[in-house]
N, CA, C and O atoms as CSV, one atom per row, in Angstrom:
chain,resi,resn,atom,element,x,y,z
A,1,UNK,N,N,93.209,12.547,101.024
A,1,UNK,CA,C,92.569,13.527,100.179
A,1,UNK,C,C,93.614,14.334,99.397
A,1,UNK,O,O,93.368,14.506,98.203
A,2,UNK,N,N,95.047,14.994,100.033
A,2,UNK,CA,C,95.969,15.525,99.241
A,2,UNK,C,C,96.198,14.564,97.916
A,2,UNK,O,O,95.991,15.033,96.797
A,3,UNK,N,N,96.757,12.822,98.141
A,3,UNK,CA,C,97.181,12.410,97.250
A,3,UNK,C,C,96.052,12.914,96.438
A,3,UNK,O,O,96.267,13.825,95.639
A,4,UNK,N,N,94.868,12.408,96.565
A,4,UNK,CA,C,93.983,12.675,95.201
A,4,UNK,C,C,93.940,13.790,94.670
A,4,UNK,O,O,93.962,14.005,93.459
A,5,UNK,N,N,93.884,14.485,95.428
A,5,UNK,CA,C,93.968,16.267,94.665
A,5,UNK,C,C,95.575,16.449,93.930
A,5,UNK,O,O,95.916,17.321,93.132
A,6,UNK,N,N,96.215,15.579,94.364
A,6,UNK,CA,C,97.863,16.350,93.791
A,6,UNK,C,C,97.600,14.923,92.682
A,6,UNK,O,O,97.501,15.511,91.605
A,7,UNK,N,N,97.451,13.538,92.392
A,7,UNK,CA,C,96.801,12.879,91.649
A,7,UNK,C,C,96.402,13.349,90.234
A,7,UNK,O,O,96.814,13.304,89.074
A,8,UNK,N,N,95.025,13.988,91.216
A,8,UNK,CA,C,94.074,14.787,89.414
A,8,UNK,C,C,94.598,15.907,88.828
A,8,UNK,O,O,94.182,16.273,87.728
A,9,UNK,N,N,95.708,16.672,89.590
A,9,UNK,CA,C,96.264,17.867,89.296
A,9,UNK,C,C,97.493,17.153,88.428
A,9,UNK,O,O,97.406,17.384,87.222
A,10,UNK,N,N,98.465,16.440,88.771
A,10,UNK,CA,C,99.228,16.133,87.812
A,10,UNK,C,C,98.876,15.541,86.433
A,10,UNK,O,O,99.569,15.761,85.440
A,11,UNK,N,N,97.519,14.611,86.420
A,11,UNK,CA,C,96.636,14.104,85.684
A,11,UNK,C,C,96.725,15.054,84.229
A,11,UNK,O,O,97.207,14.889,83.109
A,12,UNK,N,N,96.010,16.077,84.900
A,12,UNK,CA,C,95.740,17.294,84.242
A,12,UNK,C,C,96.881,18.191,83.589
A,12,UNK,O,O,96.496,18.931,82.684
A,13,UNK,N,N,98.283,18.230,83.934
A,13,UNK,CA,C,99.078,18.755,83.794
A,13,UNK,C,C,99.998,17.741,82.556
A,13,UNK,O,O,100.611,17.914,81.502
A,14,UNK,N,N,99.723,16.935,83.225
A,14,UNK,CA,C,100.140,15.788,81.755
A,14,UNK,C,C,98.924,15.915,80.558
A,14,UNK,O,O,99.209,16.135,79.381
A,15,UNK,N,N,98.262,15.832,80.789
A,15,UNK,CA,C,97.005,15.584,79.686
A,15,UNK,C,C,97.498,17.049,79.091
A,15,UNK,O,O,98.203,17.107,78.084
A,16,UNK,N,N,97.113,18.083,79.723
A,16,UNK,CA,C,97.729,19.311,78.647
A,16,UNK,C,C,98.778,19.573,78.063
A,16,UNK,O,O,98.921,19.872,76.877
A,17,UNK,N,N,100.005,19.412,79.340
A,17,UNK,CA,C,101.746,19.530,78.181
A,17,UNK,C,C,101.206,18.442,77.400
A,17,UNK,O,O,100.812,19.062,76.412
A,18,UNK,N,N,100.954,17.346,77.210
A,18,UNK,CA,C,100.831,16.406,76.426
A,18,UNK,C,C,99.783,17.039,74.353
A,18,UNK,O,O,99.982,16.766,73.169
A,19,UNK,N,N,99.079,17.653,74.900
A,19,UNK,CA,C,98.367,18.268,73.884
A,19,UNK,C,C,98.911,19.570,73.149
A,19,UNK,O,O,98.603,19.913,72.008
A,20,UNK,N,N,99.883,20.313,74.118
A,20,UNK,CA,C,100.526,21.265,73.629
A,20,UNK,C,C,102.126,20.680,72.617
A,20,UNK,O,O,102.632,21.069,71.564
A,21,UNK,N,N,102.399,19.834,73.398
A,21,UNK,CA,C,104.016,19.189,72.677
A,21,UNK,C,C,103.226,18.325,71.106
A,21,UNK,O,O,103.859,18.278,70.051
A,22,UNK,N,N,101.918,17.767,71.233
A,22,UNK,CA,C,101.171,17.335,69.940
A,22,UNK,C,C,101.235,18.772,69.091
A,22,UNK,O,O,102.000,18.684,68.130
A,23,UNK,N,N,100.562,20.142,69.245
A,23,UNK,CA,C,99.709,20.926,68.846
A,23,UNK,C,C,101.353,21.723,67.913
A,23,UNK,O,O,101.331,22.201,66.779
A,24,UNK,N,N,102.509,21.638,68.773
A,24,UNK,CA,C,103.635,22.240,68.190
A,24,UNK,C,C,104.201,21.427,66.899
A,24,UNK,O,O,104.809,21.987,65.987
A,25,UNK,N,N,103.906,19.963,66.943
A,25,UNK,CA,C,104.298,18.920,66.047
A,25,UNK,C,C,104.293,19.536,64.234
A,25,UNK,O,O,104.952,19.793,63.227
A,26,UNK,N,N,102.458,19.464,65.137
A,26,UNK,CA,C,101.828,19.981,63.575
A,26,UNK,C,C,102.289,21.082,62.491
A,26,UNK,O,O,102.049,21.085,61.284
A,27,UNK,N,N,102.977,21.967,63.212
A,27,UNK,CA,C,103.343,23.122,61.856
A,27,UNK,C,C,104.647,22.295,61.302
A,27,UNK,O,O,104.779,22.051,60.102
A,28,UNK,N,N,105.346,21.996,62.035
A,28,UNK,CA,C,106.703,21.318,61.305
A,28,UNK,C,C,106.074,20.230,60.316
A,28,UNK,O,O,106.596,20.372,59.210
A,29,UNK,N,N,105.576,19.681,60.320
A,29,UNK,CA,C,105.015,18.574,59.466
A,29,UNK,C,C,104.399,19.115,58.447
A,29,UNK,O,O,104.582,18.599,57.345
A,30,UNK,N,N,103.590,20.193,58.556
A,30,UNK,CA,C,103.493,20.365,57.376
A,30,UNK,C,C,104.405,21.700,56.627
A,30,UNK,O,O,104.193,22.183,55.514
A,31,UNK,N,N,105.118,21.970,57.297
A,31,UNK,CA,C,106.411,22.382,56.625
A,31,UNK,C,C,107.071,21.564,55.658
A,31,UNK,O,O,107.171,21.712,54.440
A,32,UNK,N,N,107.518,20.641,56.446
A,32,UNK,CA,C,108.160,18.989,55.862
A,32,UNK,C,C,107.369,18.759,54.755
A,32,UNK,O,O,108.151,18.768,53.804
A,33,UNK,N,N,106.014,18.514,54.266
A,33,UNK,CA,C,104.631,18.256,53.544
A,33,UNK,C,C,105.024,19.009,52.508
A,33,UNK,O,O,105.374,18.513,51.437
A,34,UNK,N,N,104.985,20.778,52.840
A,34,UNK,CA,C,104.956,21.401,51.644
A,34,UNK,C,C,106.491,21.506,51.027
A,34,UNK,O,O,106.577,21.977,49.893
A,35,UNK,N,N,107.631,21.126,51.656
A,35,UNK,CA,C,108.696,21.277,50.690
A,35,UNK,C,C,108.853,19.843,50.050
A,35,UNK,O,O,109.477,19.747,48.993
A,36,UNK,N,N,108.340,18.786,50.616
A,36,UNK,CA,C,108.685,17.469,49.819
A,36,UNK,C,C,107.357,17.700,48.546
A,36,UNK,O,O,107.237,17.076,47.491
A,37,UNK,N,N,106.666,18.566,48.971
A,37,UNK,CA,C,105.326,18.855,47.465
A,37,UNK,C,C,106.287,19.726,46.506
A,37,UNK,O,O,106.244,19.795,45.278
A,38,UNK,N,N,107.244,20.427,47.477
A,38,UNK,CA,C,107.776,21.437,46.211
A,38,UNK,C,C,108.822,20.743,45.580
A,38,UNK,O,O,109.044,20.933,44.384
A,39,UNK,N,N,109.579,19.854,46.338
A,39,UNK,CA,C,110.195,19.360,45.637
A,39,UNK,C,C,110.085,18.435,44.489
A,39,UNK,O,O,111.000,17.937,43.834
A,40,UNK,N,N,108.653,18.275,44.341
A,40,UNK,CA,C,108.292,17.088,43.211
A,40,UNK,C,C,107.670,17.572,42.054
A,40,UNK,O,O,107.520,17.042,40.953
A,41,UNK,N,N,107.326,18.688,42.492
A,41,UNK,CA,C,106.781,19.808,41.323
A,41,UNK,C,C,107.621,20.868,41.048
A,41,UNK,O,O,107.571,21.971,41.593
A,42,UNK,N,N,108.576,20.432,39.990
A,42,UNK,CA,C,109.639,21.417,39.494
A,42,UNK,C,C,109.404,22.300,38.143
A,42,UNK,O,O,109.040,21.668,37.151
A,43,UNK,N,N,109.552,23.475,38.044
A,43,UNK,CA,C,109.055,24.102,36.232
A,43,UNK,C,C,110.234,23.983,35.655
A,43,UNK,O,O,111.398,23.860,36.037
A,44,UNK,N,N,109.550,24.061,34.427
A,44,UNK,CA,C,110.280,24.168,33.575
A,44,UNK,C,C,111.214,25.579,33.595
A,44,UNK,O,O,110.745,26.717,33.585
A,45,UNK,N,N,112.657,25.228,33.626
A,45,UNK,CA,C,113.482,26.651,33.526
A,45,UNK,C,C,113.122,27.085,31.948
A,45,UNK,O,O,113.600,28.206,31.773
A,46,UNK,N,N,112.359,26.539,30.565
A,46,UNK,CA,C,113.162,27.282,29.593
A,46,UNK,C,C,110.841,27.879,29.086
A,46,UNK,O,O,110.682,28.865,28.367
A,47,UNK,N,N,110.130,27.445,29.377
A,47,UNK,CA,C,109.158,27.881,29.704
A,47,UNK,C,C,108.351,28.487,30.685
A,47,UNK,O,O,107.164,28.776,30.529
A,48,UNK,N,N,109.142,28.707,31.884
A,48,UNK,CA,C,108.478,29.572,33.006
A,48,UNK,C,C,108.247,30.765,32.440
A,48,UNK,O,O,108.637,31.117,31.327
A,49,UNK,N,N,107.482,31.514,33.360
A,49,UNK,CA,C,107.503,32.906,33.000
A,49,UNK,C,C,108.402,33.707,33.987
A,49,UNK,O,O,108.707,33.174,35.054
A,50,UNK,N,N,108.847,34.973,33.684
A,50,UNK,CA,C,109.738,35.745,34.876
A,50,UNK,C,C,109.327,35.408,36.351
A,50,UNK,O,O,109.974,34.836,37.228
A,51,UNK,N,N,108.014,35.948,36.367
A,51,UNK,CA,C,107.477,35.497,37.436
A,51,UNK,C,C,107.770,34.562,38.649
A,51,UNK,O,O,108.306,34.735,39.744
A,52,UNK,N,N,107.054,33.225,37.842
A,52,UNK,CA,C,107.077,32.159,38.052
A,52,UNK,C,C,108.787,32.032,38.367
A,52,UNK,O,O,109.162,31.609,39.460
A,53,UNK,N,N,109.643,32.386,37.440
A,53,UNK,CA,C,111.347,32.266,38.415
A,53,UNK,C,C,111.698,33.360,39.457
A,53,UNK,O,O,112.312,33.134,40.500
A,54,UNK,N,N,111.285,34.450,39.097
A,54,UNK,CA,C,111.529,35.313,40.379
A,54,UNK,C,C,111.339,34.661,41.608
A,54,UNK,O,O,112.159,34.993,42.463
A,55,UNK,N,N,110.242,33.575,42.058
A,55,UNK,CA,C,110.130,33.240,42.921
A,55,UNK,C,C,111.267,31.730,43.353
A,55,UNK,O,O,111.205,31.195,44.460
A,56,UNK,N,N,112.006,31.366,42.503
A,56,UNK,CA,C,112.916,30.404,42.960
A,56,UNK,C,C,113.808,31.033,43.758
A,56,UNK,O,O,114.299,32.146,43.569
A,57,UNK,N,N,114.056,30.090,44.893
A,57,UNK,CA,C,115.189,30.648,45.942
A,57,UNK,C,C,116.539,31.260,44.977
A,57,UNK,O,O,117.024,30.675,44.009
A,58,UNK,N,N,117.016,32.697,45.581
A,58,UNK,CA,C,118.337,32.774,45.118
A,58,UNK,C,C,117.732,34.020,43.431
A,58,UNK,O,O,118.314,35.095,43.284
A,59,UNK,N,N,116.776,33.659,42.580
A,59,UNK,CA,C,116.394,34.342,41.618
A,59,UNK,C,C,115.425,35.335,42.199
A,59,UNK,O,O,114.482,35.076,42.946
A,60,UNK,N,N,115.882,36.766,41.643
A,60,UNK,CA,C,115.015,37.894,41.713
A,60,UNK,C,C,114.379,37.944,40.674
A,60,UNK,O,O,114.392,36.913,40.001
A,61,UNK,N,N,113.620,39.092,40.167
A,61,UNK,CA,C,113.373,39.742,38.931
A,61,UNK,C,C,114.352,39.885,37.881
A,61,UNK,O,O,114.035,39.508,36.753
A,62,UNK,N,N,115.373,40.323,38.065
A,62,UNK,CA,C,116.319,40.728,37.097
A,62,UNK,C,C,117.017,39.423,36.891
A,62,UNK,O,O,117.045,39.035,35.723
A,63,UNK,N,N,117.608,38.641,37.829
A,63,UNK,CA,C,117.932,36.934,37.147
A,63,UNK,C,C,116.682,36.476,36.458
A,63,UNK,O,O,116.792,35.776,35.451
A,64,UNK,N,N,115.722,36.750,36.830
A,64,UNK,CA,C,114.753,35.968,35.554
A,64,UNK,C,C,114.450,36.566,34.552
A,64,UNK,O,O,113.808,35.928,33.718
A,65,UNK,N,N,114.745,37.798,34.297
A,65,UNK,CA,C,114.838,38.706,33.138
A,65,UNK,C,C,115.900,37.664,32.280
A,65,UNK,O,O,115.760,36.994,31.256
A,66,UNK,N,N,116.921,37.858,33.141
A,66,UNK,CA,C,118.231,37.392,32.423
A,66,UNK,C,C,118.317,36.133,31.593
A,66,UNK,O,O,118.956,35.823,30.587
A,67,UNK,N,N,117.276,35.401,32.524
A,67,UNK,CA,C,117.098,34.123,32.052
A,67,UNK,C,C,116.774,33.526,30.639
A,67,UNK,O,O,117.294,32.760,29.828
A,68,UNK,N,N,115.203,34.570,30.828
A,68,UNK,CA,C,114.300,34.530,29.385
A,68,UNK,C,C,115.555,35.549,28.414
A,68,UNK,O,O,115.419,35.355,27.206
A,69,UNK,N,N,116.416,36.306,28.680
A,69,UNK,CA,C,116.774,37.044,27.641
A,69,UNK,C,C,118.143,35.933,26.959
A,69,UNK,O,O,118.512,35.913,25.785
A,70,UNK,N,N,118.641,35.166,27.996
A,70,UNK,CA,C,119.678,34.197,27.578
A,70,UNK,C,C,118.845,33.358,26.358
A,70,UNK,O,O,119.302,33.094,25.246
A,71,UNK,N,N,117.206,32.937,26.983
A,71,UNK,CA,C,117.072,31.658,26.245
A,71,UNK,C,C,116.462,32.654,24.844
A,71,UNK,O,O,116.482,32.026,23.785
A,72,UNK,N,N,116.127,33.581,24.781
A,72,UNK,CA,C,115.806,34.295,23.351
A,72,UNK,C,C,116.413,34.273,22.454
A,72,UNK,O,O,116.023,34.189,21.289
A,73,UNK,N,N,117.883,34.372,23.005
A,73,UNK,CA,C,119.005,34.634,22.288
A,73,UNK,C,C,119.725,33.708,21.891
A,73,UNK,O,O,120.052,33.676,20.704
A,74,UNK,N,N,120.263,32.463,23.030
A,74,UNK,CA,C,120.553,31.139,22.449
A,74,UNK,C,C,119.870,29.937,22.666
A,74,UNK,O,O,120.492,28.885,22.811
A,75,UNK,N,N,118.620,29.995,22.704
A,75,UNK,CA,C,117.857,28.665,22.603
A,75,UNK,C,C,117.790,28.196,24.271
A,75,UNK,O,O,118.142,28.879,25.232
A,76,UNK,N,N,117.221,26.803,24.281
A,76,UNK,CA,C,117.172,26.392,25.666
A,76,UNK,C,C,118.130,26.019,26.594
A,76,UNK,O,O,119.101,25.354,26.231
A,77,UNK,N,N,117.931,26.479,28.139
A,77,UNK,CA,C,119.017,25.633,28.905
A,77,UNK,C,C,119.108,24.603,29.419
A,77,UNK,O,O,118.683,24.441,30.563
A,78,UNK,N,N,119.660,23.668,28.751
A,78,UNK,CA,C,119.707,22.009,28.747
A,78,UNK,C,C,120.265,21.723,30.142
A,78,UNK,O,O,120.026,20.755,30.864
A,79,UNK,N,N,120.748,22.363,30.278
A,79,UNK,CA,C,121.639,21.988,32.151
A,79,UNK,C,C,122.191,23.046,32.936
A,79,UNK,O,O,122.398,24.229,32.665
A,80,UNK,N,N,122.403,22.306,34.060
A,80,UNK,CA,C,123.192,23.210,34.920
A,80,UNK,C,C,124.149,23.978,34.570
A,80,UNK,O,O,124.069,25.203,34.668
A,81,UNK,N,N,125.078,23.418,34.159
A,81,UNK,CA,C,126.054,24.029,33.668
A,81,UNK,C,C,125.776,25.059,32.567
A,81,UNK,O,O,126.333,26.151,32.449
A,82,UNK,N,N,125.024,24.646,31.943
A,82,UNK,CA,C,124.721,26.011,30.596
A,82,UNK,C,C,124.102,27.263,31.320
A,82,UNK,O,O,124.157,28.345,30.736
A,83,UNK,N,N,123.526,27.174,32.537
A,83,UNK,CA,C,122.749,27.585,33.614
A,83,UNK,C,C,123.971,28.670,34.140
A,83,UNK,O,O,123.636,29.769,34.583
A,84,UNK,N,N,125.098,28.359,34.074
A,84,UNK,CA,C,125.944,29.606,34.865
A,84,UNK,C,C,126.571,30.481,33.309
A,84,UNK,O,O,127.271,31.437,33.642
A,85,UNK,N,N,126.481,30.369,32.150
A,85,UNK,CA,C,126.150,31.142,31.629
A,85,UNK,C,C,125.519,32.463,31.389
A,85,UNK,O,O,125.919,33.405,30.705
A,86,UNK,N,N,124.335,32.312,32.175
A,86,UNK,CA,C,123.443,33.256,32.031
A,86,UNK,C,C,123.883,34.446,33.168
A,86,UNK,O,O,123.762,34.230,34.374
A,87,UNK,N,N,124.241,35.321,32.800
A,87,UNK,CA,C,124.482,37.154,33.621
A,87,UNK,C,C,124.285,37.022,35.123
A,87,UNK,O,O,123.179,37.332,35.567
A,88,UNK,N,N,125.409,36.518,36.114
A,88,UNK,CA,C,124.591,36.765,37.107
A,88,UNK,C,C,123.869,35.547,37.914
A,88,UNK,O,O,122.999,35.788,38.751
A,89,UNK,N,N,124.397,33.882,37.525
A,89,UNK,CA,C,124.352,33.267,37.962
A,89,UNK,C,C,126.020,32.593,37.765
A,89,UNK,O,O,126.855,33.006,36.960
A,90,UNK,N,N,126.144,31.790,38.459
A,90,UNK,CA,C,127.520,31.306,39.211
A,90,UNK,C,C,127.046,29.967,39.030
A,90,UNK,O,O,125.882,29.777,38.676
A,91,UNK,N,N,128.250,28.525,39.351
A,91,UNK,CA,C,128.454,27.321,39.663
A,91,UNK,C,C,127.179,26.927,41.136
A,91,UNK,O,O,126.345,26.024,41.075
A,92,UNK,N,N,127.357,27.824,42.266
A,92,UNK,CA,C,126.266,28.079,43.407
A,92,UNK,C,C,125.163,28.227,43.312
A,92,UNK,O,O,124.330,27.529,43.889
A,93,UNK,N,N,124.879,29.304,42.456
A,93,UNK,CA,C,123.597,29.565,42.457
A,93,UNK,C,C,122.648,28.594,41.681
A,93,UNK,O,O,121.490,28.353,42.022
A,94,UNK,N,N,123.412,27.968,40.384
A,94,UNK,CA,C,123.081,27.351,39.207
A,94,UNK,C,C,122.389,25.933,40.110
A,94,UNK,O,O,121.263,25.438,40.089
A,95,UNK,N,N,123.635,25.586,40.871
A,95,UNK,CA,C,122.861,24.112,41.546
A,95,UNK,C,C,122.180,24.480,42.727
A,95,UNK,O,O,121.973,23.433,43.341
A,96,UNK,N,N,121.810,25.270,43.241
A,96,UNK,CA,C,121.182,25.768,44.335
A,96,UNK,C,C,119.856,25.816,43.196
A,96,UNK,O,O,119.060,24.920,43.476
A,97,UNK,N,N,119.501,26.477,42.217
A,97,UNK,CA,C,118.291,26.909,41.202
A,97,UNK,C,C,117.612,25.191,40.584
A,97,UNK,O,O,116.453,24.841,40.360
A,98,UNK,N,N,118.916,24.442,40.471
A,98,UNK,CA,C,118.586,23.103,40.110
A,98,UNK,C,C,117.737,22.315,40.533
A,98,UNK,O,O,117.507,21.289,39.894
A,99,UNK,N,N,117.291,22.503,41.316
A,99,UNK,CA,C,116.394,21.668,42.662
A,99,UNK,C,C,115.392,22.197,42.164
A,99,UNK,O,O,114.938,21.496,41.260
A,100,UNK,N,N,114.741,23.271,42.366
A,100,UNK,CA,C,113.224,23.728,41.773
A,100,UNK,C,C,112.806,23.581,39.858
A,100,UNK,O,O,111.702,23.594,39.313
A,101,UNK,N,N,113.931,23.474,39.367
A,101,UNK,CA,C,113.479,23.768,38.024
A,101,UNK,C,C,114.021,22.126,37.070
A,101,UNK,O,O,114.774,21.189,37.338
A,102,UNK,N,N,113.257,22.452,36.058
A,102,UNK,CA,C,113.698,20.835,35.263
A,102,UNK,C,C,114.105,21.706,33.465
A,102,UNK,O,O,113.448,22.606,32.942
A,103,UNK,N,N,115.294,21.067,32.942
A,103,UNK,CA,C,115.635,21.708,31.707
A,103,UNK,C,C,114.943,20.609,30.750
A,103,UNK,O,O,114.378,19.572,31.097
A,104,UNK,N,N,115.088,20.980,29.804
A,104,UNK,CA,C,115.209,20.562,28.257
A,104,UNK,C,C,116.092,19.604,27.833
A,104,UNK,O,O,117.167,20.169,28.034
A,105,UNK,N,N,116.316,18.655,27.432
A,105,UNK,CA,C,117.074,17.865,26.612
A,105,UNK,C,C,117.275,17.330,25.653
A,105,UNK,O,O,118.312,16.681,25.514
């Protein structure tokens, strides 16, 4: 009678860690989900709005001020590199910003 009771008790103890080590899976995956979505949907750096860049990693408000006030002034930013131009972005930040956004050519 013990085996069976220590039996259905381990039974049970597997069947649940088993549902809990599943139940933890799930947020990472769709972590994984939503950055391979973000990564395929990139804006446009020379038509975004402030906004819309404030929210790229690394850009506040005032880099995306900077942004739209660069492209007012000399037209679009075709690349990365024209990208550290602008007030306040660097070689780092420029290819770090590269990943979310798509230029002009």
């Amino acid at each position: 009678m013990k085996t069976v009771v220590f039996a259905f008790a381990m039974t049970c103890v597997a069947l649940v860690s088993n549902q809990l080590f599943a139940w933890e899976a799930k947020p990472q995956q769709t972590i994984d989900q939503a950055q391979s979505t973000a990564a395929v949907q990139k804006i446009n750096l020379n038509t975004a709005s402030a906004e819309q860049l404030a929210l790229i990693p690394g850009i506040g408000q005032q880099k995306a001020e900077a942004i739209q006030k660069y492209i007012a002034e000399h037209g679009a930013i075709r690349s990365e590199q024209q990208l550290t131009e602008v007030r306040g972005i660097g070689p780092r930040l420029a290819e770090k910003v590269a990943q979310y956004v798509q230029f002009d050519h």
